[in-house]
C-alpha positions as CSV (number, residue, x, y, z in Angstrom):
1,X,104.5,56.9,3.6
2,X,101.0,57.5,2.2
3,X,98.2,57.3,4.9
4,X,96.7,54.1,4.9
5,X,92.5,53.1,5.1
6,X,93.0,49.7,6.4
7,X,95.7,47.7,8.7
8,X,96.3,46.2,5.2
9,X,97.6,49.3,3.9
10,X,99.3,49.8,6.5
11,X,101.1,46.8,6.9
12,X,101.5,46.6,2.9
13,X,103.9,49.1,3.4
14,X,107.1,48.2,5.2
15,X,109.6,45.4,4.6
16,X,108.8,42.0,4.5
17,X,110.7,41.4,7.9
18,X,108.6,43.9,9.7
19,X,105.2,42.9,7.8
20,X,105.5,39.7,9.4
21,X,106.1,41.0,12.8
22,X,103.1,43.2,12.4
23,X,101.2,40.2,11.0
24,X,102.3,38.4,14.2
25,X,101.2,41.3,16.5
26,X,97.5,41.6,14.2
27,X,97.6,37.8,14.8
28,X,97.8,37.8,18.7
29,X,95.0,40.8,18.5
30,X,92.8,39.4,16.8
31,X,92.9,35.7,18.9
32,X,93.2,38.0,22.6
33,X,90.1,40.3,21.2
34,X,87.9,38.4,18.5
35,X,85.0,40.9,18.8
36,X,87.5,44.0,18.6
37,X,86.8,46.4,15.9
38,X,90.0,46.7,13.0
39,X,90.9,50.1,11.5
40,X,92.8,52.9,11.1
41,X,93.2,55.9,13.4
42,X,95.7,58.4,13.7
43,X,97.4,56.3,10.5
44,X,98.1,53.2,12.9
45,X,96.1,49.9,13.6
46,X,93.7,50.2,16.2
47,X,91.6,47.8,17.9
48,X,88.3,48.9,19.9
49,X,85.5,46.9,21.8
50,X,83.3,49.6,23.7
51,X,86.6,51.4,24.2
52,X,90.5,51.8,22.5
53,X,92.3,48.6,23.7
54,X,95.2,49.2,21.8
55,X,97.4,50.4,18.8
56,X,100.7,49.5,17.2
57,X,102.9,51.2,14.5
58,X,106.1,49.9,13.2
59,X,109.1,52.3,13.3
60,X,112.8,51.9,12.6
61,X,114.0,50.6,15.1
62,X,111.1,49.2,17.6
63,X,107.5,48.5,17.7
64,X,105.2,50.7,19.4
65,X,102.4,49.5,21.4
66,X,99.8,51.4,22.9
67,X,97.6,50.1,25.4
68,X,97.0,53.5,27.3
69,X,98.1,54.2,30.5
70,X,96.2,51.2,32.2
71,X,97.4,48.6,29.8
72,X,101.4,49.4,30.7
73,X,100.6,50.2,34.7
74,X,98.9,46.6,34.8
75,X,102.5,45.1,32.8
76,X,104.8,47.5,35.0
77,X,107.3,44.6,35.9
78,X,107.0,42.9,33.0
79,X,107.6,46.0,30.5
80,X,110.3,47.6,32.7
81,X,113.1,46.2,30.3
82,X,111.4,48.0,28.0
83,X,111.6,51.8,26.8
84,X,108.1,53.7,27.9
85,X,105.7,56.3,27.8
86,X,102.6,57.4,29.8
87,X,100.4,54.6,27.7
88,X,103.1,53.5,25.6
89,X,105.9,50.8,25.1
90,X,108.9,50.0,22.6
91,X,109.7,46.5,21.5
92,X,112.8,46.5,19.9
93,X,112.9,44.8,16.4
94,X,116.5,43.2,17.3
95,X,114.8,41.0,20.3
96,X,112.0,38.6,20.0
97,X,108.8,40.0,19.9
98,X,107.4,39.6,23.4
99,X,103.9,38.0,21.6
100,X,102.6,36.3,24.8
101,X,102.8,39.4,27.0
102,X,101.4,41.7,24.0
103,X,98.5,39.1,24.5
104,X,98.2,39.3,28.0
105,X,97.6,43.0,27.7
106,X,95.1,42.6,25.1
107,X,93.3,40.1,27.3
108,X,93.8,42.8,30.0
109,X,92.3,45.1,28.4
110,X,89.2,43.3,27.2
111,X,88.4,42.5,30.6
112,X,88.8,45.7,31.2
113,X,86.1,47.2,29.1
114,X,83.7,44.4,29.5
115,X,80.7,45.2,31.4
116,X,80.1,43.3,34.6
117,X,78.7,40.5,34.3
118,X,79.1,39.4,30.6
119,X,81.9,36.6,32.1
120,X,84.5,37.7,29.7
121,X,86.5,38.5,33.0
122,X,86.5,34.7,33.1
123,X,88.4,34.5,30.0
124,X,91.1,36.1,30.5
C-alpha cells in the first residue's frame, strides 16, 4: 500500500467491507471527540486534542486500536476478550465491532486531556 495524506487515503484503500468498518470507527471518533484533530501519522488515522487520543489501522484479520497505555488500563475488563499490547487492542473483523466501547475510550480519553475546569469531564 502507498502511504496515505489523509484518513481518506487511507481508508480508500482496503475492501469495501473493511472501509465501512473503518468509516464506522471514523464515525464513533469523530461524534466521542468533535474538536479532535484528523490526519495521518505513522501511515494510520490519528486523532489529537492537546494530546494523541487514539489511532486505528485495519489489518488482515483485526482492527487495531490504539489508545495508549491509559486508554486500554482504564477498559481492562472490558478489553480482556480481546488480544493486547502495552497501548494497544485487536478487534477481530469476524466479531462485531465493539463501537460503543471504542467510544467509551474516546470519551475517556478526551476527559483525559482536558484541562480542569473546561467541564468536558461532565460530558463524558
Amino acid at each position: 500500500m502507498k502511504s496515505p495524506e489523509t484518513v481518506d487515503e487511507y481508508i480508500q484503500q482496503f475492501t469495501p467491507e473493511i472501509r465501512e468498518i473503518l468509516e464506522d470507527i471514523r464515525a464513533v471518533i469523530k461524534e466521542a471527540a468533535p474538536d479532535a484533530k484528523e490526519r495521518i501519522a505513522y501511515n494510520i488515522p490519528t486523532y489529537t486534542q492537546r494530546t494523541n487520543l487514539v489511532h486505528f489501522a485495519a489489518f488482515k484479520n483485526h482492527i487495531g486500536l490504539y489508545p495508549t497505555p491509559s486508554g486500554t488500563e482504564a477498559f481492562e475488563r472490558e478489553l480482556s476478550t480481546y488480544a493486547r499490547g502495552k497501548g494497544s487492542v485487536r478487534f477481530p473483523l469476524d466479531k462485531p465491532m465493539p463501537l460503543d466501547l471504542i467510544r467509551r475510550i474516546v470519551l475517556f480519553k478526551v476527559q483525559e486531556g482536558a484541562p480542569a475546569g473546561t467541564g468536558t469531564e461532565e460530558r463524558a
